[in-house]
C-alpha positions as a Python dict, from the first residue, in 0.01 Angstrom:
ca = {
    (1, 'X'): (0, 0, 0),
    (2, 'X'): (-35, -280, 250),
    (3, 'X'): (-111, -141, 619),
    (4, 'X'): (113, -412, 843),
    (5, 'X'): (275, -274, 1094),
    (6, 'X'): (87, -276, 1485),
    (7, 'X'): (178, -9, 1725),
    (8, 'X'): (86, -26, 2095),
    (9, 'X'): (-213, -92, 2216),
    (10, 'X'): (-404, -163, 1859),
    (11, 'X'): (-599, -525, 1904),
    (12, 'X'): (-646, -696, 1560),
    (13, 'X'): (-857, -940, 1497),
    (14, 'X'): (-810, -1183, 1228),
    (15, 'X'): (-453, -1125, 1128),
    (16, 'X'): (-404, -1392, 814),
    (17, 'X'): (-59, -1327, 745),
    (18, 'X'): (281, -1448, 954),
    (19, 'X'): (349, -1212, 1260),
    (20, 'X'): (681, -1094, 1364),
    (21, 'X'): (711, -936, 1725),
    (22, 'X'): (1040, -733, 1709),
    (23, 'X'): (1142, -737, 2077),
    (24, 'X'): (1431, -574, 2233),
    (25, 'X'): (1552, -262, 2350),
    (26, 'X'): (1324, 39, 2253),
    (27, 'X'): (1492, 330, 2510),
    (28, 'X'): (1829, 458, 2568),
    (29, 'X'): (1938, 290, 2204),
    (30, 'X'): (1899, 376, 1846),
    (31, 'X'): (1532, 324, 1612),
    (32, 'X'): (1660, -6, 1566),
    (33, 'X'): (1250, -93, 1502),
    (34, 'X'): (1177, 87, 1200),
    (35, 'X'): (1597, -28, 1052),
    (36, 'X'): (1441, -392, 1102),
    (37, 'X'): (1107, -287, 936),
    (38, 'X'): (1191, -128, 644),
    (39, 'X'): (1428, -502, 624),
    (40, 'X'): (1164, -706, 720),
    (41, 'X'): (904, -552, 457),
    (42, 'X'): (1211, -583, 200),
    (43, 'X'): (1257, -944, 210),
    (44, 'X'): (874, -1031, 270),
    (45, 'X'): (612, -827, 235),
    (46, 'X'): (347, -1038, 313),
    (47, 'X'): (388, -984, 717),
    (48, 'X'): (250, -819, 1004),
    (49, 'X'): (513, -664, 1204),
    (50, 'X'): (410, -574, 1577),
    (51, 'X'): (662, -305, 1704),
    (52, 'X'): (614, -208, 2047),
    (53, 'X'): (767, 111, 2024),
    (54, 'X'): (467, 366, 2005),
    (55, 'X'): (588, 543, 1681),
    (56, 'X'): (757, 459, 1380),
    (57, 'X'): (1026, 688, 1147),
    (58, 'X'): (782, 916, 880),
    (59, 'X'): (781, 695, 601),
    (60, 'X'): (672, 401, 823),
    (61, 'X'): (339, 570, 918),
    (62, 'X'): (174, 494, 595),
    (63, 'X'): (231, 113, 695),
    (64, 'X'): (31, 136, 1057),
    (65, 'X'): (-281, -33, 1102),
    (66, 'X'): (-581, 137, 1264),
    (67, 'X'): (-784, -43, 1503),
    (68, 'X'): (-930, -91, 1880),
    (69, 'X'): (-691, 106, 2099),
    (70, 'X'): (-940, 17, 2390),
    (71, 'X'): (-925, -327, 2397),
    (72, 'X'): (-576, -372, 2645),
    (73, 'X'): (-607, -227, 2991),
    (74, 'X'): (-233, -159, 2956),
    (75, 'X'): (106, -179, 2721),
    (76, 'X'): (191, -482, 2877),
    (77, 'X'): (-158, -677, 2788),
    (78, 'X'): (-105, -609, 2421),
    (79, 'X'): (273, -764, 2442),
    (80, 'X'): (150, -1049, 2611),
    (81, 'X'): (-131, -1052, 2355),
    (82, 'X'): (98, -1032, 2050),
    (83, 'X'): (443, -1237, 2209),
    (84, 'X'): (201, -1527, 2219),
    (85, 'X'): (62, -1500, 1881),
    (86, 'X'): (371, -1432, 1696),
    (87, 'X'): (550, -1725, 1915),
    (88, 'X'): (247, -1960, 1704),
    (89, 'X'): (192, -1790, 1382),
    (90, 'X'): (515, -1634, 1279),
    (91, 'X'): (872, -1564, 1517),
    (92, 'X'): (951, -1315, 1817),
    (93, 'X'): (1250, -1131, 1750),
    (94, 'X'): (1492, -1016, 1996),
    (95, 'X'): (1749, -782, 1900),
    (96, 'X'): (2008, -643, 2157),
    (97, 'X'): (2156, -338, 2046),
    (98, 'X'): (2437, -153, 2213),
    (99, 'X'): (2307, 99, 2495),
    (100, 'X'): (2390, 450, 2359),
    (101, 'X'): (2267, 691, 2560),
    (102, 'X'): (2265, 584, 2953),
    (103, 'X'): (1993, 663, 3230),
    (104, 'X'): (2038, 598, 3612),
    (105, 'X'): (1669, 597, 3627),
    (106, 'X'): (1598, 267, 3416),
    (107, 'X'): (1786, -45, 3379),
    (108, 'X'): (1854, -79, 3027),
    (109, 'X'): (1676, -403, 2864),
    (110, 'X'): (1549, -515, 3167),
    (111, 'X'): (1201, -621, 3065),
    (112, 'X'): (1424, -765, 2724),
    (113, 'X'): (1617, -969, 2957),
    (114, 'X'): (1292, -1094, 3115),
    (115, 'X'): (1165, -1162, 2841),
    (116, 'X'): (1428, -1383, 2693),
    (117, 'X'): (1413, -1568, 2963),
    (118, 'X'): (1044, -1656, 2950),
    (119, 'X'): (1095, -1727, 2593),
    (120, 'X'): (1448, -1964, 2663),
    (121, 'X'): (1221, -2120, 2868),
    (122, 'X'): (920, -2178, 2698),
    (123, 'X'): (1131, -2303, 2403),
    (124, 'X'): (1290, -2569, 2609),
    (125, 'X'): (953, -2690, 2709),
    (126, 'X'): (841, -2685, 2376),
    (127, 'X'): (1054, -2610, 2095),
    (128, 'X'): (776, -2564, 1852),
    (129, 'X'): (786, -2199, 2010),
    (130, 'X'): (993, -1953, 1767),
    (131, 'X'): (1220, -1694, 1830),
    (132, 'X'): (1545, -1578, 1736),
    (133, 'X'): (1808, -1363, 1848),
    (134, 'X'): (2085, -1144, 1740),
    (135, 'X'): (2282, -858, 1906),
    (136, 'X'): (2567, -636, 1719),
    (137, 'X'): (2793, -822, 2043),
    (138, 'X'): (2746, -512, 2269),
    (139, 'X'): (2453, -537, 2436),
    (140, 'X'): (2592, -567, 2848),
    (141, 'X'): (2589, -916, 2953),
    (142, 'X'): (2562, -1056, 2641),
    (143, 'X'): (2809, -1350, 2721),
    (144, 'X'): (2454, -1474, 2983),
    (145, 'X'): (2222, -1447, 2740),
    (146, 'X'): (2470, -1660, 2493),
    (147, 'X'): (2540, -1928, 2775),
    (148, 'X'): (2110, -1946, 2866),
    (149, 'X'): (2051, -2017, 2506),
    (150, 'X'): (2316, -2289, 2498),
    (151, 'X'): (2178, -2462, 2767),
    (152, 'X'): (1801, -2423, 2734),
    (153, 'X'): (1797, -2355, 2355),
    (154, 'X'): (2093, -2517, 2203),
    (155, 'X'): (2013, -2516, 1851),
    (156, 'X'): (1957, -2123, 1857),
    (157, 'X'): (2252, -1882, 1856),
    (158, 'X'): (2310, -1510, 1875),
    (159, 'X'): (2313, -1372, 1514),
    (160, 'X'): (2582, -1100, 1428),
    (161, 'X'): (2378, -833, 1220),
    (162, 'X'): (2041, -727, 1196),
    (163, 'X'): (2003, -820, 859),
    (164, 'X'): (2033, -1179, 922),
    (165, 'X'): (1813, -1167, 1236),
    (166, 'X'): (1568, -1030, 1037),
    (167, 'X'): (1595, -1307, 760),
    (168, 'X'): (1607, -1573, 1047),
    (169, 'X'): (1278, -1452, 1193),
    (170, 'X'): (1116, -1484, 806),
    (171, 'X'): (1240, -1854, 792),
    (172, 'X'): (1077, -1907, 1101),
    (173, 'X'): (777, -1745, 1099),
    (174, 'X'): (699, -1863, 718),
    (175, 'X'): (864, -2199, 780),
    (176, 'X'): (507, -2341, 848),
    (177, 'X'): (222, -2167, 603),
}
């Protein structure tokens, strides 16, 4: 069995195959992560899949690679690391998920919502960048994130299921091998 899925902070070196970074919501919602891995690996399995949740559901853990968890000073180092790469070699995928279980303590999505702003941007400075983005249309302030795109990346929308996210981030990230 294929290793090909990176948890935080493993550094790889090498990677050969197209790399999706699924980005989005990993507190205060469901393991959408391992829904859009098992989907992912379905539909290709020749992928690297960079989740930045630290664990994956049981029979995902056969699927991790090992590596140098020493390399990143921080969480945030290795998603810089791996946003870039998979923005080059393969698609970032942003999936906004409904918020199901509420905390005063954290803003939910907040570094998502940062994050698809950087990459709205990015993309209208250079639209060889790829990324997609769906939502199941609950994800608070959705109707922003839908007007952004349309100005600064009009030729991506918000796809309706995680299914087709998932096969939108394949197109993209193979589109060029």
């Amino acid at each position: 069995m294929n290793k090909q899925i990176i948890l935080p902070k493993t550094y790889i070196d090498g990677i050969t195959t197209s790399t999706i970074f699924l980005a989005g919501p990993s507190r205060s919602t469901y393991d959408w992560q391992s829904e859009a891995i098992r989907i992912l690996l379905d539909l290709q399995s020749d992928l690297t899949i960079v989740n930045p949740k630290r664990a994956v559901q049981g029979d995902l853990i056969k699927r991790v690679i090992e590596g140098d968890n020493t390399h990143f000073s921080r969480q945030r180092a290795w998603e810089r690391h791996y946003l870039n790469l998979a923005s080059k070699t393969g698609c970032i995928m942003f999936w906004l998920p409904e918020e199901t279980e509420h905390s005063c303590k954290k803003v939910y999505g907040a570094m998502t919502r940062v994050e698809i702003r950087q990459w709205m941007t990015n993309y209208k400075h250079d639209n060889s960048v790829r990324f997609c983005v769906g939502s199941d249309g609950k994800f608070q302030e959705l109707h922003t994130i839908v007007y952004d795109l349309s100005i600064d990346a009009p030729s991506k929308i918000v796809l309706p299921t995680l299914e087709q996210t998932c096969q939108e981030a394949i197109k993209l990230a193979t589109q060029h091998q």
